[in-house]
C-alpha positions as a printed Julia matrix, in Angstrom:
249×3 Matrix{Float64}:
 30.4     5.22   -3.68
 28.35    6.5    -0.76
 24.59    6.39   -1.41
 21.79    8.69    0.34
 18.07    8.26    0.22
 15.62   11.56   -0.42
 11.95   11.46   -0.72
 11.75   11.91   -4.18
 14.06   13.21   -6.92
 13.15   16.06   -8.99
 16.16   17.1   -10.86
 16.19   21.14  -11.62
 18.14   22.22  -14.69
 20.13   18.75  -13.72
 20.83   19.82  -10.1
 19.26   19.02   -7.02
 19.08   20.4    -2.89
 19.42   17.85    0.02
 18.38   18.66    3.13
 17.46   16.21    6.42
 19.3    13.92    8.22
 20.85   12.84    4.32
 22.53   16.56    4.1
 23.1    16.29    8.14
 24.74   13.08    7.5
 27.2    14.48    4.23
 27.91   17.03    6.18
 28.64   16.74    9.98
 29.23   12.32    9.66
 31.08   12.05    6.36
 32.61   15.68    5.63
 31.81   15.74    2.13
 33.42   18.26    0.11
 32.72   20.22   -3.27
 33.61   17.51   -6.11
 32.95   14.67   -4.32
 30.44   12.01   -5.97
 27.64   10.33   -4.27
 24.54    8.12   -5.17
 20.92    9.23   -4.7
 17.81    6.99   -4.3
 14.02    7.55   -3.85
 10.93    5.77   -2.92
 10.17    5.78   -6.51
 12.87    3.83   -7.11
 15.15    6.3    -9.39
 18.78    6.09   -8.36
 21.21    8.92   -9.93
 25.01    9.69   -9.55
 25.46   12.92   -8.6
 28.62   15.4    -7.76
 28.32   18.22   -4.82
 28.58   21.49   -5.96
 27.67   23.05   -2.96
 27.99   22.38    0.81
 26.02   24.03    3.94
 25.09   23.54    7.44
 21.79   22.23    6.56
 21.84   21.71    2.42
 23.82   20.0     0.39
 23.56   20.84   -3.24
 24.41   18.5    -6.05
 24.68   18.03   -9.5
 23.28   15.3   -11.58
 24.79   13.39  -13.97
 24.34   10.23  -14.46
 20.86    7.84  -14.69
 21.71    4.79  -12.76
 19.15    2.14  -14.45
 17.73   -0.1   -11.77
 18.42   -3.82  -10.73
 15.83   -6.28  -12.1
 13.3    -7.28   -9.02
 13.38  -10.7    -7.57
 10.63  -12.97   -9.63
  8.52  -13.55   -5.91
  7.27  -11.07   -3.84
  8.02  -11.64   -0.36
  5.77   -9.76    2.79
  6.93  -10.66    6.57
  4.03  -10.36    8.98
  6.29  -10.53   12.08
  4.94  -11.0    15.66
  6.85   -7.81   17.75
  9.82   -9.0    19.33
 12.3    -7.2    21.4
 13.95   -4.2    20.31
 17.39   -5.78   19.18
 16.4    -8.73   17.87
 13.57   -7.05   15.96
 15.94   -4.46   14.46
 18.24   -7.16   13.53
 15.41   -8.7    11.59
 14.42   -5.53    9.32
 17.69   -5.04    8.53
 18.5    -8.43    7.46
 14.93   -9.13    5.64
 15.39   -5.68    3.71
 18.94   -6.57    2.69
 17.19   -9.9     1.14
 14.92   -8.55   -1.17
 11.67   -7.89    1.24
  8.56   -6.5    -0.02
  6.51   -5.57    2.52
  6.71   -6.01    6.71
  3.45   -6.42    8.6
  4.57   -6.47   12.4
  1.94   -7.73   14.72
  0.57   -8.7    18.19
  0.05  -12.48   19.13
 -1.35  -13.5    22.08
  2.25  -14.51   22.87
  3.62  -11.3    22.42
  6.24   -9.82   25.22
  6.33   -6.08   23.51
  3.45   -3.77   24.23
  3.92   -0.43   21.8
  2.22    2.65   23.81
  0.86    5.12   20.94
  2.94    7.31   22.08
  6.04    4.93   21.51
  4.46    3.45   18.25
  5.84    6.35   15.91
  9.48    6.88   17.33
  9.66    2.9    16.55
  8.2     2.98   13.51
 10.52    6.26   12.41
 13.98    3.86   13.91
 12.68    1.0    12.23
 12.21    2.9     9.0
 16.02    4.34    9.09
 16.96    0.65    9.73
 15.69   -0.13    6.22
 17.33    2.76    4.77
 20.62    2.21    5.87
 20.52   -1.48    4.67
 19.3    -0.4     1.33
 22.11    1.69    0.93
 24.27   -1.56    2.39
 23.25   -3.73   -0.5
 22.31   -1.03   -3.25
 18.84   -1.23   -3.18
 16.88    1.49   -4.66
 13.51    0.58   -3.32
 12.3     0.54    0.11
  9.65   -2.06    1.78
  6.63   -1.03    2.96
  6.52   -0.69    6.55
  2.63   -1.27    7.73
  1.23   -0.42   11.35
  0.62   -3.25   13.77
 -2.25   -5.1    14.07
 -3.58   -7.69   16.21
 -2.94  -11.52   14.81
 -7.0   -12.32   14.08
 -6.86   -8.32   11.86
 -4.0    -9.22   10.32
 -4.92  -12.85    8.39
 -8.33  -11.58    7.63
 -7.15   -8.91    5.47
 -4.33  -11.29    3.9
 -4.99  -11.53   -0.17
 -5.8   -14.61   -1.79
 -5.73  -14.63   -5.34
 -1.89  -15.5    -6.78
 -0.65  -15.85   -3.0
  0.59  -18.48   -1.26
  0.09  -17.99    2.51
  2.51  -19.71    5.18
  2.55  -19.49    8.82
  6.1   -20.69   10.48
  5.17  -23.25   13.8
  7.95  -25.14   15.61
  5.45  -28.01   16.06
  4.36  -28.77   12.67
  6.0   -32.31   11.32
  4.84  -33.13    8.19
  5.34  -30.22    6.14
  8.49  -27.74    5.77
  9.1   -25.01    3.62
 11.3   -26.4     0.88
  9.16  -29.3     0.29
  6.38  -27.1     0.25
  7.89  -24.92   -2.54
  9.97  -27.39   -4.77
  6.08  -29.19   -4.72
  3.68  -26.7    -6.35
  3.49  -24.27   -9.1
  5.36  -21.35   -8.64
  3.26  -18.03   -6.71
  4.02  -14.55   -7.76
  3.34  -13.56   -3.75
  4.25  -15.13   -0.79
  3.19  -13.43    2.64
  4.58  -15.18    5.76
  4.05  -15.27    9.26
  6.73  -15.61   11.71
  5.66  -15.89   15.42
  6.87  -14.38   18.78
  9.51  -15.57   21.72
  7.0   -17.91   22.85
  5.43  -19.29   19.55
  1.79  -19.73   18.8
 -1.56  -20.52   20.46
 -3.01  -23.82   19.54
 -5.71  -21.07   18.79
 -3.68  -18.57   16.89
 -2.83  -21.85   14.11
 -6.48  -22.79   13.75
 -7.51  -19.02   13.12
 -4.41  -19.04   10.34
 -5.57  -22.51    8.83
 -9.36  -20.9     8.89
 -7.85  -17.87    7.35
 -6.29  -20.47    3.87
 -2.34  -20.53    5.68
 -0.27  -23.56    4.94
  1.66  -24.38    8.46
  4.93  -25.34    7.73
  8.0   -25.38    9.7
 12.15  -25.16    8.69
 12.73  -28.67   10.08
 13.85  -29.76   13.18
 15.5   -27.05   14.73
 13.64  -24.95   17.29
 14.81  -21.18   15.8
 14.86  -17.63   17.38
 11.95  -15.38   15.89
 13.99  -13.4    13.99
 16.53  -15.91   12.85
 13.55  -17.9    11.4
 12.62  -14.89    9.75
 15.87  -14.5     8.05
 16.13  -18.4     7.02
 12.22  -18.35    5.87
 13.02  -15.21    3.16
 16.28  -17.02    2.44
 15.2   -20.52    1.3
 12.18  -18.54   -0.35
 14.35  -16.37   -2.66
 16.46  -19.55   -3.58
 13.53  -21.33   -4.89
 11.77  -18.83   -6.6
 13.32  -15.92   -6.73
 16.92  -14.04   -6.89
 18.92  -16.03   -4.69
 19.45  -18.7    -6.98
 22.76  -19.15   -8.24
 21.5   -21.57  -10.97
């Protein structure tokens, strides 16, 4: 069953209006008719089945009748700080991360980093980036988005990291003594785990002694030398399969 996002549902006398690029979508992409059944989901979280009643150029009204009860959420909370990367790669990475159960994504700019966002750039990325999670929560039947932040310069963003009930990781190609499933399988489970994935060209020297300043464990995947946003991808992978949904156990 096809499922749409809206910004919030407000069922009146059990029927509801969609407008946007959802009813655009219904409309002009799928050809929806009168009778057909769909799934709606919010930012809140609510997901409801729903049968069209109506169709218009811009509107799309529906019927609710069913309360879809939502999935349980993975035990660990997962944020991605990722250094910007370029534009495919970096979509890729959203997409995949969001499918997998990602809280929050922090993108960010490393001394390292090869894409510059102009202001005036900033928001139509932000706005694609955004649709990318949207479409992949629909995908996999998730009902809640991530949080998409701003960027921020590297030294901003691990100075305003939490630290209570977190376990903070940076991802370096260079570090040899500690990876990531040793790291987890050997300490008591952390309800939060932010992570920082670097650029094309890695880390500063620098950029690893501000994280290990900031209270970030540097660990690496082992001894394969990964692409940014496949590391990304493995990183939330081997996470959720030690502590949290991924576990088939």
């Amino acid at each position: 069953m096809r499922r749409f996002f809206v910004e919030k549902i407000i069922p009146t006398g059990g029927f509801l209006s969609i407008t946007g690029k959802e009813a655009r979508h219904i409309v002009s992409v799928l050809r929806m008719k009168k009778g057909e059944t769909l799934i709606l989901m919010d930012r809140e979280g609510q997901s409801f089945e729903a049968t069209i009643e109506a169709v218009h150029y811009k509107e799309v009204k529906v019927r609710i009748t069913k309360t879809i009860p939502p999935l349980p959420p993975s035990p660990v909370k997962i944020s991605l700080a990722q250094a910007l990367i370029k534009s495919h790669p970096m979509e890729y990475l959203i997409q995949k991360v969001t499918e997998l159960g990602i809280h929050s994504i922090h993108p960010f700019y490393s001394e390292r980093t090869v894409l510059q966002l102009k202001s005036a750039h900033l928001k139509n990325k932000m706005d694609r980036w955004m649709d990318i999670m949207k479409s992949a929560c629909k995908q996999c039947g998730r009902v809640t988005l991530p949080t998409l932040n701003t960027p921020l310069a590297f030294e901003k963003l691990i100075n305003t990291m939490p630290n209570k009930k977190t376990l903070k990781v940076l991802l370096w190609e260079d570090e040899d003594k500690v990876d990531l499933k040793r790291l987890l399988t050997s300490m008591s489970f952390a309800p939060h785990v932010f992570a920082i994935v670097g650029p094309e060209g890695g880390f500063t020297l620098n950029e690893i002694n501000l994280a290990k300043d900031a209270g970030f464990r540097i660990v690496s995947l082992g001894n394969r030398i990964l692409r940014a946003e496949t590391a990304a991808v493995s990183l939330l992978s081997i996470i959720q399969y030690e502590w949290g949904d991924l576990n088939l156990g």
